[in-house]
C-alpha positions in Angstrom: -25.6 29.9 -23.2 -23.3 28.6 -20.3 -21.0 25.9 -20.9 -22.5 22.6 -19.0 -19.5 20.9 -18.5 -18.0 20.3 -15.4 -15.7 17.8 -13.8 -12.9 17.9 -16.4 -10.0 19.3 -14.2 -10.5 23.0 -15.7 -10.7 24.6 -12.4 -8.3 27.0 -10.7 -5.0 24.1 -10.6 -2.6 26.5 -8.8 -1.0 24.4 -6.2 -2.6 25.2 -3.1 0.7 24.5 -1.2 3.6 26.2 -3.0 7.2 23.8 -3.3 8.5 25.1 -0.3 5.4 24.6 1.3 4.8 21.0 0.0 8.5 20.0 1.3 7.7 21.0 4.8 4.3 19.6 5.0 5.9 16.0 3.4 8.4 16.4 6.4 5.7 16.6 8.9 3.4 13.9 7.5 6.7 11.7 7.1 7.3 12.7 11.2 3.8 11.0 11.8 4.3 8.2 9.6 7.7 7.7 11.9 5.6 7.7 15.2 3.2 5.0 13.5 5.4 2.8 12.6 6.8 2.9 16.3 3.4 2.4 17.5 3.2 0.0 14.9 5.9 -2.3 16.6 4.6 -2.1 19.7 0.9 -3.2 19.0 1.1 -5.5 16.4 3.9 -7.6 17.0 2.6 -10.1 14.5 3.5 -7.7 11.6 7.6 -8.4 12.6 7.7 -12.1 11.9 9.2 -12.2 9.1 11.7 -10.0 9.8 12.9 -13.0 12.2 15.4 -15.8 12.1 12.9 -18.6 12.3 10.0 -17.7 9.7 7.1 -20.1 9.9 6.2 -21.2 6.6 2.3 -21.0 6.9 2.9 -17.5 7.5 5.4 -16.7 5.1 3.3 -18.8 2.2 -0.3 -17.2 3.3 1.8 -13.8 3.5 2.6 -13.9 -0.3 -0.7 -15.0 -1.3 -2.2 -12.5 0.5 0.3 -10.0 -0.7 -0.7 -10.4 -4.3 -4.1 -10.9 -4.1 -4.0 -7.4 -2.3 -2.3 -5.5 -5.0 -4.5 -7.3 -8.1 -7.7 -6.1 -5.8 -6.2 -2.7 -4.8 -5.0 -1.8 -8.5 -9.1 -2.3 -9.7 -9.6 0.4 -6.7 -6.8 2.8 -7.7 -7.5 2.8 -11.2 -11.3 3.8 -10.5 -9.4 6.6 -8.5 -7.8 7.8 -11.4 -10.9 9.0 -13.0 -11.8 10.6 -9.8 -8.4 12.0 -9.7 -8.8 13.5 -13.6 -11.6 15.4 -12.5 -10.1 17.6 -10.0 -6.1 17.7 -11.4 -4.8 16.9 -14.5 -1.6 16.8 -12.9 -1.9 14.5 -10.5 -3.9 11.9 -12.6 -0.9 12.2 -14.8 1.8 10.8 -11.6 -0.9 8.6 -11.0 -1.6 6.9 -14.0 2.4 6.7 -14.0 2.6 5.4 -10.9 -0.1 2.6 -11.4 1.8 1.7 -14.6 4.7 1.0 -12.6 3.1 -1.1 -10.2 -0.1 -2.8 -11.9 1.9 -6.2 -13.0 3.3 -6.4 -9.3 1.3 -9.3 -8.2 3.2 -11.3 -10.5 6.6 -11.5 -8.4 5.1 -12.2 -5.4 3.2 -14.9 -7.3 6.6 -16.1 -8.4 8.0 -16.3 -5.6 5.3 -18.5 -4.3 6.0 -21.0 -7.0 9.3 -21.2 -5.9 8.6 -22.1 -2.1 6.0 -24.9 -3.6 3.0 -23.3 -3.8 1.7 -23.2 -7.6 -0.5 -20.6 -9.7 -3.6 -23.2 -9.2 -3.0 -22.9 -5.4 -2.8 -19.4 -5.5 -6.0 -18.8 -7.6 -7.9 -21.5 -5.4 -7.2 -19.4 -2.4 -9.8 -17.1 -1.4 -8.4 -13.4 0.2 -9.2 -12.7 3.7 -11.9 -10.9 5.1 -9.3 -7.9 5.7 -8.1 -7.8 2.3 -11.8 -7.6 1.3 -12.8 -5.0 3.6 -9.9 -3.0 2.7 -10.8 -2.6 -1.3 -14.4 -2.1 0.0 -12.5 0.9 1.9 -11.5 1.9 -1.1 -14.7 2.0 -2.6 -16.5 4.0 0.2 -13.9 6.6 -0.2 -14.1 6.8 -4.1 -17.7 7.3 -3.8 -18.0 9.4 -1.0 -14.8 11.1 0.8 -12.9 11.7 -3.2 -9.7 9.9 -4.2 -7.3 11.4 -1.4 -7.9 9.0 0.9 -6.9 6.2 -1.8 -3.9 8.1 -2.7 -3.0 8.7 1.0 -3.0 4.5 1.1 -0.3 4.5 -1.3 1.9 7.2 0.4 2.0 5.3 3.7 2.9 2.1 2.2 5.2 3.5 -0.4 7.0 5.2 2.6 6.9 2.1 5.3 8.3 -0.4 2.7 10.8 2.2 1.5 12.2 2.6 4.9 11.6 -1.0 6.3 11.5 -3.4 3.2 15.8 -3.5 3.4 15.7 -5.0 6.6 13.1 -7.8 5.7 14.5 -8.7 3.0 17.9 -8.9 4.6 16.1 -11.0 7.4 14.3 -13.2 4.5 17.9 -13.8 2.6 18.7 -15.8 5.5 15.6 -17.8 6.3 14.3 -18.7 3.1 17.0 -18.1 1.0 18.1 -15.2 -1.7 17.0 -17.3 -5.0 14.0 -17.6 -3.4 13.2 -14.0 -2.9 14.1 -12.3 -6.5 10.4 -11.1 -6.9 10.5 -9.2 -3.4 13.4 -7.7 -4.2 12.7 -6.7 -7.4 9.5 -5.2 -5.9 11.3 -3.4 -3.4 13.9 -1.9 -6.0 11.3 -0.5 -7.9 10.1 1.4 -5.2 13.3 2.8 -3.9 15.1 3.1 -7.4 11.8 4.7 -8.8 11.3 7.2 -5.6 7.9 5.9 -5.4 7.3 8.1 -2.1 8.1 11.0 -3.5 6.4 10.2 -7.4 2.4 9.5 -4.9 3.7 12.5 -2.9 3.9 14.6 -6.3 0.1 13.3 -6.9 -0.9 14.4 -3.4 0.4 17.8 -3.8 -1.9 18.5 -6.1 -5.2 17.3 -4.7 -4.6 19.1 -1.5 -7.0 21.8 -2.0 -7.2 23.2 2.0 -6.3 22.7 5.5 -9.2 20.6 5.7 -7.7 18.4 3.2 -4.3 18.3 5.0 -6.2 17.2 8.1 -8.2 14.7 6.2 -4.8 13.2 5.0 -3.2 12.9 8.4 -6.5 10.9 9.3 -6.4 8.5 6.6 -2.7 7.7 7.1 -3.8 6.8 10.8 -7.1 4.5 9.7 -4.8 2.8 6.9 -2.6 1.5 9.5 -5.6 0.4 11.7 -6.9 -1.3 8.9 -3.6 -3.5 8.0 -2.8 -4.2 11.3 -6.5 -6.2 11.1 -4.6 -8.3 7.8 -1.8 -8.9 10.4 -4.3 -10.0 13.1 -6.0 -12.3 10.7 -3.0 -13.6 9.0 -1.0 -14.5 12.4 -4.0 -16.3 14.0 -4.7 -18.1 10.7 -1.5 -19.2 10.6 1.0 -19.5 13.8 -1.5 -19.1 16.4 -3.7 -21.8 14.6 -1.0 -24.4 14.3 -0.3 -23.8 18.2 -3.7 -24.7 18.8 -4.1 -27.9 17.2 -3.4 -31.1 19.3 0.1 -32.6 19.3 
């Protein structure tokens, strides 16, 4: 009689892109992420704030909050994706699982920092995430149950890459307008994911759930509705914030 079991990762796992192959690919997709995150200056403005001399501390507060209530929601997502993932690659639930383990406990340093600019755990947990940050890990959700895990993985590539590449200059910017001892769990965020080649460790997980050109396009379309999506956080975050103070009556 046939064996009934399926789903378990035992299919064909050659790599469908070889290693010389996956390096040129990265370099393209890393080529598009470039051009976003130009695009990504010039249409939402809102998402450079903090990356100014005069931070506005509704912003910067709301920003942290938001921050860590993103990763504690996300990290529910991603590890639902890793039993998606285990079913097609072994391999790539392995980096994954990694990968999650590096990052799961993340929330905390944000929330840290938080309590250090007066904003306590209470305050935190009494603060309900926005509708962005909601839609987002419903995102996630839709795509677990009916795109596959790729998409949720390609989330992770583009941020992993962005705050590689931009966090530095934040933090520099944040050093001076709020202060370095009131930063430490930023910083400690951000040298986990350079020190720990976070790009390259999601890229290692991507590799092997690209299965076809089809799948290469898909990922090249995910990376482009991921940064329509956050720029909605930014939307919501600036007019919740700075816009809505500017509004109220002297």
């Amino acid at each position: 009689m046939p064996n009934r079991v399926t789903n378990a990762g035992y299919g064909d796992r050659t790599p469908f892109l070889t290693a010389t192959a996956s390096a040129a690919l990265r370099a393209e997709i890393d080529k598009q992420l470039d051009q976003q995150v130009l695009e990504w200056y010039a249409n939402v403005p809102e998402a450079a704030h903090l990356e100014g001399k005069n931070v506005d501390s509704a912003y910067y507060k709301r920003h942290l909050i938001e921050t860590a209530w993103r990763i504690r929601l996300l990290r529910v997502a991603e590890a639902k994706a890793l039993v998606e993932i285990a079913k097609r690659s072994p391999e790539a639930a392995q980096v994954w699982a990694n990968y999650e383990q590096e990052e799961m406990l993340h929330d905390e340093l944000f929330i840290a920092d938080l309590e250090k600019v007066g904003v306590s755990r209470e305050q935190f947990l009494d603060t309900e995430p926005y509708l962005s940050t909601k839609l987002l890990s419903g995102y996630f959700s839709y795509l677990l149950d009916h795109e596959g895990p790729l998409g949720v993985v390609a989330y992770s590539y583009l941020v992993e890459y962005v705050n590689v590449k931009l966090e530095p200059k934040k933090l520099q910017a944040l050093k001076e307008s709020v202060g370095e001892s009131n930063i430490g769990g930023q910083i400690n965020h951000s040298h986990t994911d350079i020190n720990d080649d976070h790009p390259g460790e999601v890229w290692a997980a991507v590799r092997h759930l690209l299965r076809s050109e089809d799948d290469i396009a898909a990922f090249k379309r995910y990376l482009r509705e991921h940064q329509r999506i956050l720029a909605q956080y930014f939307e919501e975050l600036y007019l919740d914030t700075i816009a809505g103070a500017e509004k109220q009556p002297a």
